[in-house]
N, C-alpha and C positions, 0 to 999 in steps of 0.2 A: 855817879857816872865814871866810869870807867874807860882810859886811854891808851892807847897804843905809845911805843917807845915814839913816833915822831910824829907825836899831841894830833897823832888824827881821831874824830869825834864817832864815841861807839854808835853802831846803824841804832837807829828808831823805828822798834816795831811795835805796832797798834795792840792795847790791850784788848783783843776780840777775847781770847782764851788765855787759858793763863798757861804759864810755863809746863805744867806737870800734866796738864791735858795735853798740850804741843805734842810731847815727851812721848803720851801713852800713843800718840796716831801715829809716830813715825815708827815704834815699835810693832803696832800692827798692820801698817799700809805695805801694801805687795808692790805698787808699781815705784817701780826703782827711780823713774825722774821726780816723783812727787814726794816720794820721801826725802831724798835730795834739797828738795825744797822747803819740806818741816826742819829738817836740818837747819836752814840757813836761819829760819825764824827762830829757831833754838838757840842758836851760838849768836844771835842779836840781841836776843831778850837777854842773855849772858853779859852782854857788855862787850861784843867784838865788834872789831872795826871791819868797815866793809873788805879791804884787802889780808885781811887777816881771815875772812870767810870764806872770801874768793880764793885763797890758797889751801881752808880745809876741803874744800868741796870740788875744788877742781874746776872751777865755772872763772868766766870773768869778771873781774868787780862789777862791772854796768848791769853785767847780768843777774847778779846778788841782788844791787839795788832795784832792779826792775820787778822781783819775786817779794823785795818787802815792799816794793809800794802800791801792788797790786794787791796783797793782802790788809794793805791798810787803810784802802780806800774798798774792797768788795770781801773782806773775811777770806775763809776758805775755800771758795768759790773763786775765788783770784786764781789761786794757787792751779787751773782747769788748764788742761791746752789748751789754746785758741786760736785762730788767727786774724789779721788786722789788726792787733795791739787793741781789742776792746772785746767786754763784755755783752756790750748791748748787742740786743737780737735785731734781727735786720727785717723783722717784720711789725708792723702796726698791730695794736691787741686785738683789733676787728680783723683783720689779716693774719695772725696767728691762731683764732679760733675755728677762721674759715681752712685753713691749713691742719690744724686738727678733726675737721670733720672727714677734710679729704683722704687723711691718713687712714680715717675710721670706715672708710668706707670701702675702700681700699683700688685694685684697678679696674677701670673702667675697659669696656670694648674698643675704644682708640686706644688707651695702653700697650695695648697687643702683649703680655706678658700677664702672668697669673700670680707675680708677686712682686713687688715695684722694690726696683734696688736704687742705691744711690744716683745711680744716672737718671735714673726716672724722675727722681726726686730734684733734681739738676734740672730737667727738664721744668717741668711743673713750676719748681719756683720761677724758672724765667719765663718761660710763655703766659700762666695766670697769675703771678705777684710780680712781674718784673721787676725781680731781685737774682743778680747772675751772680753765683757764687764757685768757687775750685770743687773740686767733688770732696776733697776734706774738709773745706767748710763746713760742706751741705750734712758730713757726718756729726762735725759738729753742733751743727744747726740739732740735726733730732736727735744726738745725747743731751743737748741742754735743754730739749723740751722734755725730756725723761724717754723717751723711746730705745730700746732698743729692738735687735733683729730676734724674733721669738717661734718656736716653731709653735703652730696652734695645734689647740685640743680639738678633735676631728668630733661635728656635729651633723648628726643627720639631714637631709635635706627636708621634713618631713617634719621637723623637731618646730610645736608650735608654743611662740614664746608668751605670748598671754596665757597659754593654759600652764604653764611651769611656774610664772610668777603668782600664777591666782594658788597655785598649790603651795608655795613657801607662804603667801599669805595668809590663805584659810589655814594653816599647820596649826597654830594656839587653840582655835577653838576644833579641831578633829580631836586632840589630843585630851583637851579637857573633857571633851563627850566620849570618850573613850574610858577614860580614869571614873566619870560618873557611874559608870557600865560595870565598873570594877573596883567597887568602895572597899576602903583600908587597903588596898594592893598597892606597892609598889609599882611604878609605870619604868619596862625599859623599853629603850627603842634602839631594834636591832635592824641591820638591812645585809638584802641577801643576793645572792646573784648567781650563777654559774660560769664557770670558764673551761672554754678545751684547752688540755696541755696532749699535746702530741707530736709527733715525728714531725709535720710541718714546724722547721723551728722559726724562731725568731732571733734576729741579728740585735745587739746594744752595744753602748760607745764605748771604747777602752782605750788605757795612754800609750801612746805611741809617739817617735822621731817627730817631730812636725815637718812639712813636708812629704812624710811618708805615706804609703797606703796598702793599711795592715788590711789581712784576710780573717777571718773567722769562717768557721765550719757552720753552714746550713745545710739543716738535712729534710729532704722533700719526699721521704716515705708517709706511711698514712697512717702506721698507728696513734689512737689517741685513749686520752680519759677523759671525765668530767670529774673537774670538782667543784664543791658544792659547798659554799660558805654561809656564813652570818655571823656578822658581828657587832658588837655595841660599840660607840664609838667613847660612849660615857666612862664605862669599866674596863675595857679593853677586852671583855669576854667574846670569844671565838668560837665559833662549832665549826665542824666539815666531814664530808663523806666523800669517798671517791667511787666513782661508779663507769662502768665499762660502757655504760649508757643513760639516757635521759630521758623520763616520761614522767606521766603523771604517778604512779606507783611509787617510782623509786622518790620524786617530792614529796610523797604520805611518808614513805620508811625516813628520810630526812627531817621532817617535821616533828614525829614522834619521837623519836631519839634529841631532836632540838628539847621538844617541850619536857623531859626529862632530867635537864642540865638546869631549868629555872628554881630559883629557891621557894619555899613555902610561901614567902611574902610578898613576890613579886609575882607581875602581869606583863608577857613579854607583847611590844607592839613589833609584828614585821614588817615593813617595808618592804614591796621588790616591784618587778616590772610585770606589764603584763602579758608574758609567754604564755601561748596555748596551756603548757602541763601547770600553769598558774592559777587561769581562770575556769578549766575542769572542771563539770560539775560531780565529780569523782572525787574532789581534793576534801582530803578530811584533816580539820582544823584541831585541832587541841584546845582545851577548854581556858588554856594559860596562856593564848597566843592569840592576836587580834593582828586581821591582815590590813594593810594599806599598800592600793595600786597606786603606780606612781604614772603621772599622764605619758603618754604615748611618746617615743623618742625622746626620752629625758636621761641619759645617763650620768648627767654631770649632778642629778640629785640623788644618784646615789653610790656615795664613795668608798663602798669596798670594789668599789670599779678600779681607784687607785689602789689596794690589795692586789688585783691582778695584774696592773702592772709593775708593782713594784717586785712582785715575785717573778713573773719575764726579768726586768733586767737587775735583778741581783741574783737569780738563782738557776734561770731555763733556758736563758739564752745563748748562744756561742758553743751548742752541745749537740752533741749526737746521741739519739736512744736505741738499744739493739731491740729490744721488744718492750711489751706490756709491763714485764713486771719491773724491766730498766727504770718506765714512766713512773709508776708505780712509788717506788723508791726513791727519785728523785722529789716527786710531789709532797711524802711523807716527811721527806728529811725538810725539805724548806719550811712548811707546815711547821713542823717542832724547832723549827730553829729562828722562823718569823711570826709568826701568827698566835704563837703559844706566847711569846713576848706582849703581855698588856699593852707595857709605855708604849711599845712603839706601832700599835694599833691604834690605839689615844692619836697617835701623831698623824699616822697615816691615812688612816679610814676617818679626819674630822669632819664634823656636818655642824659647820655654824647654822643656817639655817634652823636646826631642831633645838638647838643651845636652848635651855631651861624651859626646856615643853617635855623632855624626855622623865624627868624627874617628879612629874606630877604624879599626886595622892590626894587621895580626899577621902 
């Protein structure tokens, strides 16, 4: 143990972690008061005396000691803003699950508001848990239940959820009846989709002063393309065609040039939705290609969906196009410079749901 020149006794910090873990969090924590605070647990487990900390860090000694004893009675979870000097939540476990439902369900027609913000929440706790808390609290309250403020992924009204889970369900055995179909083949599974990119552009978030409020260029002319994807989520293999327009034809001239890209051993399965130029009784299949409709209003099962948005906002958005072949060239250069990229296909377009159903052989 280690002393200060006038024999005051170094702070006592809890062995939760050790010194060189402390070390690595404060190295990569952003928020400035909380690194502050691995600091002081750092320079205790050192051997420093509380007014020897309180003068590295700039805080008060009460307040050093307040920061080790918090963390030595709740870990790193001490180290949390809060307020009322405790961690304990201020609702009952049957009253914090019922408080999670309400969350999940979200506002109701007395709400009168289409997204419930902290006041709401202010509300609610006092009127049905008579629990009255600061409106900081109450932020607090749903960081420490894990919540934060999220913008949702837009779901059809239409979108029916038993038939989307019976489809992630039955996937092992379509796939296997598929691969039986297709003995000694390789099984990939590709999905596919189209998107307009045209003169209607689309706005994405960029850094700016805070407080400020930047402008971006939207441009509301009318030319457009289509293009026309598939890809494996497994290889990171890509195809695409761009087309001036969208029918059941130009989906044959897509498909056949697709099933041309497959190698000699492999059986590609496609996924896609069911659009008219889909279900065609015109659409002509390729002998290497096995289609799967995906149920009605389901775009979250198939994620080269996030392909199209992540080429909006890393590549189309905040832009202006003079014509067709401006679209054109923008389309092609993102294409070659995102979609040609495997990894980050792998990353983007994942479909846990298909995870080792895609790989079947027999």
């Amino acid at each position: 143990m280690r002393l200060s020149e006038n024999m005051e006794v170094a702070m006592k910090v809890a062995g939760h972690l050790p010194l060189a873990e402390l070390k690595r969090l404060e190295r990569v924590e952003k928020n400035v008061n909380r690194s502050k605070r691995l600091r002081i647990l750092i320079l205790g487990h050192e051997g420093w005396t509380a007014p020897a900390v309180a003068a590295a860090v700039g805080l008060s000694r009460r307040a050093c000691q307040e920061w080790v004893a918090r963390y030595n009675r709740h870990g790193l979870a001490g180290l949390d803003d809060h307020r009322g000097g405790s961690l304990n939540l201020p609702l009952t476990a049957d009253q914090e699950q019922t408080f999670r439902e309400r969350l999940a369900a979200g506002p109701t027609s007395e709400d009168l508001v289409c997204s419930l913000r902290g006041k709401d929440f202010q509300r609610i706790l006092a009127e049905e848990f008579g629990v009255r808390r600061s409106l900081p609290a109450v932020y607090w309250l749903l960081h420490r239940l894990g919540y934060s403020y999220l913008r949702p992924r837009p779901r059809h009204r239409k979108a029916d959820p038993e038939k989307i889970e019976a489809f992630k369900r039955e996937w092992p055995e379509r796939i296997k009846e598929i691969a039986a179909e297709h003995p000694h083949k390789q099984l990939r599974v590709y999905f596919q989709d189209e998107s307009r990119f045209g003169q209607q552009g689309t706005n994405t978030n960029l850094w700016a002063e805070r407080g400020s409020r930047p402008t971006a260029v939207r441009q509301t002319e009318y030319e457009y393309l289509w293009v026309i994807g598939a890809v494996c989520p497994e290889t990171g293999h890509a195809e695409g065609l761009l087309s001036p327009q969208l029918n059941t034809k130009i989906i044959n001239s897509f498909l056949e040039s697709f099933s041309e890209t497959i190698p000699e051993g492999e059986h590609a399965v496609m996924i896609w939705d069911g659009a008219g130029f889909h279900t065609s009784k015109a659409i002509q299949v390729p002998e290497n290609v096995s289609l799967v409709q995906l149920p009605p209003y389901s775009p979250e099962l198939n994620p080269i969906e996030n392909l199209w948005h992540y080429l909006k906002s890393h590549f189309w958005s905040n832009r202006a196009y003079d014509d067709y072949d401006d679209l054109e060239e923008a389309a092609m250069t993102a294409w070659r410079t995102a979609v040609l990229n495997e990894e980050l296909i792998k990353t983007v377009c994942a479909a846990p749901y298909v995870d080792g159903g895609s790989n079947a052989q027999v």
